[in-house]
C-alpha positions in Angstrom: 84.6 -15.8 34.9 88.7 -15.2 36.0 87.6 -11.3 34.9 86.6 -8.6 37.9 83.5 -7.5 36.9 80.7 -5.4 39.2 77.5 -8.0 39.5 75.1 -10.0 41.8 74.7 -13.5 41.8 71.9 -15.3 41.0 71.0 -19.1 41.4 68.0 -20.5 40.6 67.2 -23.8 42.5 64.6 -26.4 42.7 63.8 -30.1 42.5 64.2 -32.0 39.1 61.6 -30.6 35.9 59.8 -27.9 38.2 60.8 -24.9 35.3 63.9 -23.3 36.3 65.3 -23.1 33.4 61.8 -22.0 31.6 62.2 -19.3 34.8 65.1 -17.3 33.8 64.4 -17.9 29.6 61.2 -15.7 30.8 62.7 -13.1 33.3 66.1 -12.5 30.7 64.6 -12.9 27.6 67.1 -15.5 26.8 66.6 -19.1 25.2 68.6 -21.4 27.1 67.5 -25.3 26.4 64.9 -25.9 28.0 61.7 -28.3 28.4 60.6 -32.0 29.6 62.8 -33.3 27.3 66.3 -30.9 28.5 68.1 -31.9 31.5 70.3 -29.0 33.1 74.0 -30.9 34.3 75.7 -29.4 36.9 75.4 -25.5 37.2 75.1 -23.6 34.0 76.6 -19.9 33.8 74.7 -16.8 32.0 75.9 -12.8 32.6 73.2 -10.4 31.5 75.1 -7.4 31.0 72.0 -5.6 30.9 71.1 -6.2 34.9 74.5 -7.2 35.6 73.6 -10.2 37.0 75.1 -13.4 36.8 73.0 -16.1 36.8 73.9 -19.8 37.9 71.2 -22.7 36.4 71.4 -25.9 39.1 70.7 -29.6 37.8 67.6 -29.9 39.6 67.6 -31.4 42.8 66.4 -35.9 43.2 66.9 -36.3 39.1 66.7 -39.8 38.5 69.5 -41.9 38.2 71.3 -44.7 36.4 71.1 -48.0 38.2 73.1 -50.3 35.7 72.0 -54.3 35.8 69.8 -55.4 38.2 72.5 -57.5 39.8 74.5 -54.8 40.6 72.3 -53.6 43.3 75.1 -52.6 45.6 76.6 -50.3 42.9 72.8 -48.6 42.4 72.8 -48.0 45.9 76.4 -45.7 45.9 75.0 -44.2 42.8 72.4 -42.8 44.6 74.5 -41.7 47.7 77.0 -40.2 45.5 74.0 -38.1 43.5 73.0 -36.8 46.9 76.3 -36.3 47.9 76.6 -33.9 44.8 73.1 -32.2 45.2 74.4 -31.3 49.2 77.6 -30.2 47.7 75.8 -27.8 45.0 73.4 -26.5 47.4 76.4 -25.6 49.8 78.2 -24.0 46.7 75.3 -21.9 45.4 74.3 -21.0 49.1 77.6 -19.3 49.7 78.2 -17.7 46.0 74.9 -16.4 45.3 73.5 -13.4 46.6 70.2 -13.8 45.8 68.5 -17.7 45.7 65.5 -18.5 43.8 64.1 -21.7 44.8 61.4 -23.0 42.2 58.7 -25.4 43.2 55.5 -26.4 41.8 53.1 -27.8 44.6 54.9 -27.4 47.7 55.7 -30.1 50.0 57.7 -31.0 52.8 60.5 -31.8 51.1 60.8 -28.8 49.7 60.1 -26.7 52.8 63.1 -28.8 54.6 65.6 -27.3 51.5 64.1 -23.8 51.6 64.7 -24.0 55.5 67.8 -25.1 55.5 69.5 -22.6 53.3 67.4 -20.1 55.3 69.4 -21.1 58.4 72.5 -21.2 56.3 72.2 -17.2 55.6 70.8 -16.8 59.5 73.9 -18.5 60.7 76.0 -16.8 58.7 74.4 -13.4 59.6 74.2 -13.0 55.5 71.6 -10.7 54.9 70.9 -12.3 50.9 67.5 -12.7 49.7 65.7 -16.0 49.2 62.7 -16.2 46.9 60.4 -19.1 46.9 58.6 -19.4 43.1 55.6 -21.3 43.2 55.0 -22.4 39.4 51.7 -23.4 38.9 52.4 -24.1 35.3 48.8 -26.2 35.1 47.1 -23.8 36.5 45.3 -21.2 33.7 43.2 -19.1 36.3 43.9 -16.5 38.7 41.4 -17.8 40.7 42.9 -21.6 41.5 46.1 -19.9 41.8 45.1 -18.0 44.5 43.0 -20.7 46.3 46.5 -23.0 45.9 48.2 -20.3 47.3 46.5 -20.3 50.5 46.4 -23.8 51.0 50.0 -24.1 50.4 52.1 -20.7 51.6 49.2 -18.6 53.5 47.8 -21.2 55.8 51.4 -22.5 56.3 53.3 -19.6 56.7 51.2 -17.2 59.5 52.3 -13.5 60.3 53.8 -12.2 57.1 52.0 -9.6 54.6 50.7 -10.3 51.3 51.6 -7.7 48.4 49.4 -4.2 48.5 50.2 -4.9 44.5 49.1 -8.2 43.9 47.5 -11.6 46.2 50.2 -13.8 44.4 52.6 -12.0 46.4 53.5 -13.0 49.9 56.7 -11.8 52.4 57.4 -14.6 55.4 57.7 -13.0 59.0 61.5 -14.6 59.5 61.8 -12.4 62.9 64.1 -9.7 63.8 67.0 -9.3 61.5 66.9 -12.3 59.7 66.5 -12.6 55.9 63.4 -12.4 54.1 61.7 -15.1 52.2 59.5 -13.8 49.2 56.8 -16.2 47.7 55.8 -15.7 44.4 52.9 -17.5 42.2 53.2 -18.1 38.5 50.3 -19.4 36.1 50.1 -21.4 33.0 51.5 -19.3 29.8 48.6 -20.6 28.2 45.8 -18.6 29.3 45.7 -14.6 28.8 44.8 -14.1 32.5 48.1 -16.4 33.3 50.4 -14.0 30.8 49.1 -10.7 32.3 49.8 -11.9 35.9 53.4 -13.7 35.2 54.2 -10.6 33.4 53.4 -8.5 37.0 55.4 -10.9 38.6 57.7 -11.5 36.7 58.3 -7.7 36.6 57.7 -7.9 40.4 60.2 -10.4 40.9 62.9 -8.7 38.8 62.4 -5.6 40.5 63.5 -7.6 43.6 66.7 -9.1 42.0 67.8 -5.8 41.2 67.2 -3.8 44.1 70.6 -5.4 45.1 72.5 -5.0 41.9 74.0 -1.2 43.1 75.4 -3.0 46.0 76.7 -5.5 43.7 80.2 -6.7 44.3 83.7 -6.0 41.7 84.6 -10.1 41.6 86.3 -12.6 39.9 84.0 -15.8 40.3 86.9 -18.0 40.0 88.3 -16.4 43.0 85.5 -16.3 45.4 85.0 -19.9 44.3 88.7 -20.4 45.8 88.4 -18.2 48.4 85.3 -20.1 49.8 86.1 -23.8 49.6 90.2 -23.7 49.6 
């Protein structure tokens, strides 16, 4: 990472067990540990040489923590404050580093919305013209059908004046007004069905299309540095 190379940067966000790992093992072709049963620590580094994208893996986002004895409520307390004082702090990092942000979710709430939002603004403020995809991973989900009905209910209904995909319904672009960043909404099913592999594979295709629309206007860094340069 202390060598200038020419890349974009990745980082693929989310709450905690919504599939960002499972994301990029799918779009890279990779097999990074992954699964209920794998929990992602800090941010996790991967350059595909074959995009030239560097990809950054966040710990997801409210992971539960350890409280210790129950008499030591005062200390569960700080433990929580201090995991959300990391989480802001990783979100800030990953929201000045990365040049594209890919924010998984699986039914989207509030919650969610608020984070999306607020590293919206971040780019808006910043007059960063970066790319922020929302993925919507409906990994229970095992027809096209329900997808698309969730879809509406969740990003259509919510989200009025943008234009869905000529390509595919499970494709959506948010109206963010007049020279600010887009938002991009994709859909992804459940691997299990064969109508849920042929549309991820469209979307997937879709979505790295996207990713490296930017990659000839990718920058010669040293991570190391711009991790310096940003937060000296």
């Amino acid at each position: 990472m202390a060598k200038r190379e020419r890349y974009t940067v990745t980082a693929v966000v989310g709450l905690f067990d919504k599939g960002k790992t499972f994301l990029i093992n799918k779009l890279f072709a990779i097999s990074l540990p992954s699964g209920s049963g794998v929990v992602t620590k800090g941010l996790s580094f991967y350059l595909d040489r074959s995009t030239s994208m560097l990809i950054l893996d966040s710990a997801g986002v409210q992971a539960p923590v350890k409280y210790g004895e129950a008499s030591e409520s005062g200390r569960a307390v700080q433990t929580i404050a201090d995991a959300q004082t990391t989480e802001s702090l990783v979100l800030e990092m990953v929201s000045r580093l990365a040049d594209h942000v890919v924010f998984v979710v699986e039914n989207l709430t509030w919650f969610e919305q608020r984070h999306i939002t607020m590293l919206h603004e971040k780019y808006k403020k910043r007059k960063e013209h970066r790319e922020l995809v929302v993925v919507h991973n409906f990994r229970s989900v095992t027809s096209v059908d329900v997808a698309r009905n969730l879809f509406q209910e969740q990003v259509l209904n919510n989200y009025e004046g943008g234009r869905v995909s000529h390509l595919t319904e499970l494709l959506y672009t948010e109206n963010c007004g007049e020279g600010a960043p887009p938002v991009h909404h994709f859909v992804m099913l459940s691997e299990r069905s064969e109508a849920g592999k042929r549309s991820n594979a469209t979307i997937r295709e879709k979505l790295l299309q996207g990713l490296q629309h930017r990659v000839s206007l990718g920058r010669d860094i040293a991570l190391k540095d711009k991790i310096l340069a940003e937060f000296r």
